[in-house]
N, C-alpha and C positions, 0 to 999 in steps of 0.2 A: 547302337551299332547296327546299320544296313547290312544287306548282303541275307546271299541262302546261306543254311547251316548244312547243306547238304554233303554226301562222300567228296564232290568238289572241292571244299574248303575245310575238308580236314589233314590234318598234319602227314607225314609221308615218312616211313624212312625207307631202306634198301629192304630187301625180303631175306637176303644173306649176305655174306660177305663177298667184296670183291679186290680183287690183287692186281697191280699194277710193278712192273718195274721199268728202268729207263734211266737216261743222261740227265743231268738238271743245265737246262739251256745257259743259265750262266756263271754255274760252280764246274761245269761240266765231271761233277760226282755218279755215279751210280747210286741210284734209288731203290729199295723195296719200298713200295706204299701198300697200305690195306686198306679200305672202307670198310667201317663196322656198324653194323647195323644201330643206334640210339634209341633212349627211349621218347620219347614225347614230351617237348617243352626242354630238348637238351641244346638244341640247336649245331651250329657246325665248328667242331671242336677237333683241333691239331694236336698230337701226343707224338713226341720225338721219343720214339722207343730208343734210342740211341743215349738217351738224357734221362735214363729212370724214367721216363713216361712222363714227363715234364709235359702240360696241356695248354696251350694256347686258344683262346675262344677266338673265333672270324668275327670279332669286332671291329667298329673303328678305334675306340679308344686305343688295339693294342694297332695299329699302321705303323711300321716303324719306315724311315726315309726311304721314298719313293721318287725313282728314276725313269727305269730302263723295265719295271716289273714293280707287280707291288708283293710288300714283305711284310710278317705282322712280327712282330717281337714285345717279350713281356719279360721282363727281370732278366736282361741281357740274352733270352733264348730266342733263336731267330729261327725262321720258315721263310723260305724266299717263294716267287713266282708263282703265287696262291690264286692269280686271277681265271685261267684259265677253267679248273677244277671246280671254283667258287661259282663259276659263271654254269660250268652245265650242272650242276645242283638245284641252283636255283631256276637255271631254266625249263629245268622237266618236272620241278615239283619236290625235291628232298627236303624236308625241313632239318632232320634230325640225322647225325652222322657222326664217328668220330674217326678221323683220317690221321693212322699211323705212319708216321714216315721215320725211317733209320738215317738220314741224314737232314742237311739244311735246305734243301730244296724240292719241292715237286719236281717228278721228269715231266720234260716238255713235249714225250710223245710225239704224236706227228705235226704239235703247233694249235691243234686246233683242239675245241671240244669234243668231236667225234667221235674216239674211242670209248671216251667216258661215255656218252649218248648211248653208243651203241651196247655199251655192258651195264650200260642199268637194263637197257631193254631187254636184253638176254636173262636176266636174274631177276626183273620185278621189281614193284614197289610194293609196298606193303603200307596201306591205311593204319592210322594210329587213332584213338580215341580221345582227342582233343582237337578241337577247332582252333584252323590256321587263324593266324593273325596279321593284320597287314598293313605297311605304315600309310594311311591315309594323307596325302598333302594336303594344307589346311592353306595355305600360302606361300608367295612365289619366294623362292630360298635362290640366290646366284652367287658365282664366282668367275669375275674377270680378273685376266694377265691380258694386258696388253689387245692385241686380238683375238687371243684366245678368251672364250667362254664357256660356262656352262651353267645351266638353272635347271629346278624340278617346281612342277606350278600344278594348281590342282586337276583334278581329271580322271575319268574313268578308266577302268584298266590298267596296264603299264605299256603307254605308249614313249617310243624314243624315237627322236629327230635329231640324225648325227649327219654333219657336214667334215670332209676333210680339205686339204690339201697342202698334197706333196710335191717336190720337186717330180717331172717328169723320170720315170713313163706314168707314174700314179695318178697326175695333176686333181682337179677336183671331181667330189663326189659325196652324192649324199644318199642314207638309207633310212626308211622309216617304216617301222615295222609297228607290233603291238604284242609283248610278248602274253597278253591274256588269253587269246586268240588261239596260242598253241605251235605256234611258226616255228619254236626256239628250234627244234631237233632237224627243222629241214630247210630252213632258211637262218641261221647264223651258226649252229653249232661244227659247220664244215669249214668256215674261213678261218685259214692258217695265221697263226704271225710270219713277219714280210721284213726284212732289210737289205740297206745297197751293200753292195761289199765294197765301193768306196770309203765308207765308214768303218768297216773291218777290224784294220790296222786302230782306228782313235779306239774303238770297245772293247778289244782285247785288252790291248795298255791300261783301260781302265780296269779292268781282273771281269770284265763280262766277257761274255758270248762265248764261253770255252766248250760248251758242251752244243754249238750250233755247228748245223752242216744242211744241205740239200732235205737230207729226210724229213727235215721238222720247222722247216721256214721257207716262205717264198724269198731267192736271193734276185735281186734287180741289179741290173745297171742303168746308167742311163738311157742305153741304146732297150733296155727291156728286160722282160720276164726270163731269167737265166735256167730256171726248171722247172717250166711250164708242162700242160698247161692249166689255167686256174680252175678253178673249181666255179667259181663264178667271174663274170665281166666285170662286177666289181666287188670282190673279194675283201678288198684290202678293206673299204668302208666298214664292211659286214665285221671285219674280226673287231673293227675297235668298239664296234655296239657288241661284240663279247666281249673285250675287256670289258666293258663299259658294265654291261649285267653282272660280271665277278667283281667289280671293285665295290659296287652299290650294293651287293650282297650285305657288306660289311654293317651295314645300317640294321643289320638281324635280321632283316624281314623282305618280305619282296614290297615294292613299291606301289600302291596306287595312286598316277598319277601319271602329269607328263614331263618328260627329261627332253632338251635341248640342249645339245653341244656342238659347237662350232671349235674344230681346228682344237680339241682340249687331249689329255691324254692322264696316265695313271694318277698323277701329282695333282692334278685337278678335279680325276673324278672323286679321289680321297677326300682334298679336300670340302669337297661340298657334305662328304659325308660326316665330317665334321662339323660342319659349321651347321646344318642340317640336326644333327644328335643336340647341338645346343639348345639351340631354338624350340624348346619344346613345345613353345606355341605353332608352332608350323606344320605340324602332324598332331594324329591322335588313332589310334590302335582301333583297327576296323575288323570285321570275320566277313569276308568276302567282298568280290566288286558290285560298286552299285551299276545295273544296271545295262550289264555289260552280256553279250553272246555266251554259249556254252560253248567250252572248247571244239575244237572240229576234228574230226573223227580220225586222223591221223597221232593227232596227239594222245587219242586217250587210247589208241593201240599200242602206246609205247608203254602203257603202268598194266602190268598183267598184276590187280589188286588184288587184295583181300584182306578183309578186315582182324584186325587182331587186337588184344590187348596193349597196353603200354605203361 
């Protein structure tokens, strides 16, 4: 195993509890959620207080059909629209958590990571006394539809290179980041999710998007950005490299290596994390990156640490 053994690459959870409530974008139910502090080597685990405390691990084994959002479900109990929450967990460094929620969906907030971001920062991370573990890519893993793609190949860090494109006003765009680096809280954790309201009328009939409006989605037309304005020039790229970090969570660990996706979306990134879990020749469990920068100093103001038992 390479890598420092240093406070860097030890396990994380929250310093205390945090409370969230909200719409779930597309059960449009009202939410209380709770983040609870975990111990070490617990990793990220759903408990529907609403279901006797019925627990869901952020695996992939439990993905249940993926659309519009991804969902995990294990013995018919379901959690909808997990990606966005999965995503600033892992991008600021949580390992260990267990996230209450009294119905079937996360609230969708203001769309983006953000608020998550911004209330760990307020509450703290707390250091745990076990060294992170991290899934090293050993060889190239892909999944193609058509022109759609996605791969993770070996490589330093967790670098991703996401290409989109959408019908106008979106058309193409690509973003390539490095989330080892530290970037996650100021360059992807603010891009919102985004749809036309052409589409509207099809995703309602389908029993989605009930709890979407202006507050927590970019709405487009063709003609443009209908409640502007964005938070970045290219925005819309940026959120799917958040989805992209929440759905690859599911793999347990954060990733070393590097991720390319062209034009791919939740059903895709699952599946690589699938077919990825099989192949256990294609990884092997690392404690720390080889080789790689020390976070940059924006990032390590967001974990006001300190060490503790676990």
């Amino acid at each position: 195993m390479n890598g420092t053994f240093g406070p860097a690459h030890l396990e994380r959870t929250l310093q205390s509890e945090i409370s969230f409530s909200g719409v779930g974008l597309h059960s449009g139910a009202m939410v209380q959620m709770r983040l609870v502090p975990a111990p070490a080597g617990s990793g990220i685990v759903f408990r529907r207080t609403d279901l006797d405390n019925f627990e869901i691990p952020a695996t992939g084994r439990n993905v249940a059909k993926v659309s519009y959002a991804t969902s995990l479900m294990r013995q018919s109990v379901l959690i909808q629209t997990t990606e966005h929450l999965l995503s600033a967990l892992i991008g600021v460094g949580v390992d260990n958590v267990i996230v209450e929620v009294d119905n079937l969906e996360v609230p969708i907030l203001d769309g983006s990571a953000l608020p998550y971001v911004q209330a760990f920062e307020s509450t703290g991370l707390r250091i745990q006394r076990r060294r992170r573990e991290y899934l090293k890519i050993l060889k190239d893993v892909e999944v193609r539809d058509g022109s759609k793609f996605i791969g993770v190949y070996p490589g330093t860090g967790y670098t991703i290179d996401y290409s989109i494109d959408f019908p106008e006003p979106i058309g193409c765009a690509n973003f390539r980041g490095d989330l080892a680096t530290g970037d996650y809280a100021r360059h992807i954790a603010p891009a919102r999710t985004f749809g036309f309201v052409e589409d509207e009328a099809m995703l309602r009939n389908m029993g989605l998007i009930r709890g979407a409006s202006d507050a927590c989605a970019i709405i487009l037309s063709r003609k443009g950005v209908q409640n502007g304005p964005l938070r970045f020039e290219d925005e819309f790229v940026r959120h799917k490299v958040l989805d992209l970090i929440g759905d690859l969570a599911l793999a347990g660990r954060r990733i070393q290596g590097r991720v390319v996706a062209e034009r791919a979306g939740h059903a895709m990134h699952t599946a690589l994390v699938q077919k990825l879990m099989r192949d256990r020749g294609a990884w092997e469990l690392a404690h720390g990156y080889d080789l790689h920068p020390e976070p940059r100093h924006h990032e390590a103001s967001l974990m006001h640490l300190s060490p503790a038992h676990a």
